[in-house]
C-alpha positions in Angstrom: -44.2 -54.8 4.4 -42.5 -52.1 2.7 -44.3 -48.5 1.7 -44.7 -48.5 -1.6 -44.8 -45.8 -4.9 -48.2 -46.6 -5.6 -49.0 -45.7 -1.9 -47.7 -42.8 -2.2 -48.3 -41.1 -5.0 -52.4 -42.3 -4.7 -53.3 -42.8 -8.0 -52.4 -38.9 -8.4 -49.4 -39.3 -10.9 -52.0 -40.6 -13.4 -53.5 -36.9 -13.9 -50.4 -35.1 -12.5 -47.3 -37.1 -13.8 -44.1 -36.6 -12.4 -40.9 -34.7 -12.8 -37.7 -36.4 -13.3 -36.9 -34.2 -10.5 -39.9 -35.6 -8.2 -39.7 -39.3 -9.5 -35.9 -38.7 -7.5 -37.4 -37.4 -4.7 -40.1 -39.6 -4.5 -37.1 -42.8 -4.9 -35.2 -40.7 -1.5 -38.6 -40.8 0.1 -39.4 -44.3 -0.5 -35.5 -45.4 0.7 -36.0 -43.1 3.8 -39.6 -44.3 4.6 -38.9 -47.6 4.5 -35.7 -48.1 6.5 -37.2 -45.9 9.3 -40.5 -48.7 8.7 -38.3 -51.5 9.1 -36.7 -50.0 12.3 -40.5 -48.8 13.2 -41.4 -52.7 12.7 -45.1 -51.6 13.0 -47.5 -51.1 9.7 -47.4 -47.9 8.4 -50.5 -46.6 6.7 -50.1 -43.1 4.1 -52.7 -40.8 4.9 -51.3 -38.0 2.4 -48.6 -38.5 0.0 -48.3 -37.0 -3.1 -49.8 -33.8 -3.4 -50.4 -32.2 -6.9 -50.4 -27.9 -6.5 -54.2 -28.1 -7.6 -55.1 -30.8 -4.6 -52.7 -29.2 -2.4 -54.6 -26.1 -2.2 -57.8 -27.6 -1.2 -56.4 -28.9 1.9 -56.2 -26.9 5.0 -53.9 -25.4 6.2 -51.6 -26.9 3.9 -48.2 -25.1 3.3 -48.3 -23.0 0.1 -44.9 -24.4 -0.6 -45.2 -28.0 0.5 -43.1 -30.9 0.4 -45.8 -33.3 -0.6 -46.0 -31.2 -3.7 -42.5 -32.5 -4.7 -42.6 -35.6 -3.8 -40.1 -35.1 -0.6 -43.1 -35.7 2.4 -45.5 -38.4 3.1 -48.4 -38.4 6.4 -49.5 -41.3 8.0 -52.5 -42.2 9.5 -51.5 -41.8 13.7 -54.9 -42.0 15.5 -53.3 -43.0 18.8 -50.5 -40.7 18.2 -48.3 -43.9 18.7 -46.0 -43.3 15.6 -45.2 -39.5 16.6 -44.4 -40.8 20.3 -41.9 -43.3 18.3 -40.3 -40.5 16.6 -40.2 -37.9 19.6 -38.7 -41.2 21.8 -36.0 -42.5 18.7 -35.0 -39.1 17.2 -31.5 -41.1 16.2 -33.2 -43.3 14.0 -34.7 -40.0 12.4 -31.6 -38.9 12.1 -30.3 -42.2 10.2 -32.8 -42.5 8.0 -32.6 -38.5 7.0 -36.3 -38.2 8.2 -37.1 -34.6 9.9 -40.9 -34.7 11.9 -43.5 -32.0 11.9 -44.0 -31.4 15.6 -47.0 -33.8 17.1 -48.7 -30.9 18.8 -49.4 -29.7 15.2 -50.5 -32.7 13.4 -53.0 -34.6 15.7 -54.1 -37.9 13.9 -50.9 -38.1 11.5 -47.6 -38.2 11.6 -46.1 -35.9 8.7 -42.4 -37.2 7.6 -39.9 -35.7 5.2 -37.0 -36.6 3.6 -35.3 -32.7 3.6 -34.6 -30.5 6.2 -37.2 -27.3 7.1 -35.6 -24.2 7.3 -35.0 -24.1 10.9 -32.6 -27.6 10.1 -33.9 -28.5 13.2 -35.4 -32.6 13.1 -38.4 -32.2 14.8 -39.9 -28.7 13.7 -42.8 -26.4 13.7 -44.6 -25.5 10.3 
């Protein structure tokens, strides 16, 4: 089953519409996050997808400048920490599906995925 818009934008686009620059990120996201789901073959639940400035700030530790803000990150629910495993064992399908990973160590319980490189360029980083 594909991830859908609705899923990740969370009913926030309503108060906080979109860009035309975000609703193209948030069609890169969707085409990234779903051909890595379909290699994934596994549900996929979004834990945090959009992210509005105002409800950005009222999470912790959240980046000042994040990617969720823009429609260009999404986090899934990863209790079991099965998903980041996946992407730490399949960095090549990363890689084809332009997906970069926020390092496992720091997201325990979600896996945070983005469609743009961080700053180091490097596909599994460190925020």
């Amino acid at each position: 089953m594909a991830i859908s818009r609705n899923e990740v934008l969370m009913g926030r686009d309503k108060q906080y519409p979109l860009t035309q620059e975000m609703e193209q990120n948030l069609a890169k996201l969707l085409q990234a996050l779903n051909l890595f789901r379909q290699m994934y073959g596994k549900p996929m639940t979004v834990s945090s997808g959009y992210r509005p400035a105002a409800i950005n700030a009222q999470v912790a530790n959240a980046a000042k400048k994040s990617n969720h803000m823009v429609c260009l990150a999404c986090d899934f629910k990863d209790t079991d920490g099965a998903l980041d495993k996946y992407c730490m064992d399949n960095l090549y399908i990363l890689e084809q599906c332009g997906l970069y990973l926020e390092h496992p160590d720091a997201t325990p319980g979600w896996c945070h995925l983005q469609c743009v490189p961080p700053k180091s360029g490097k596909r599994v980083f460190r925020p």
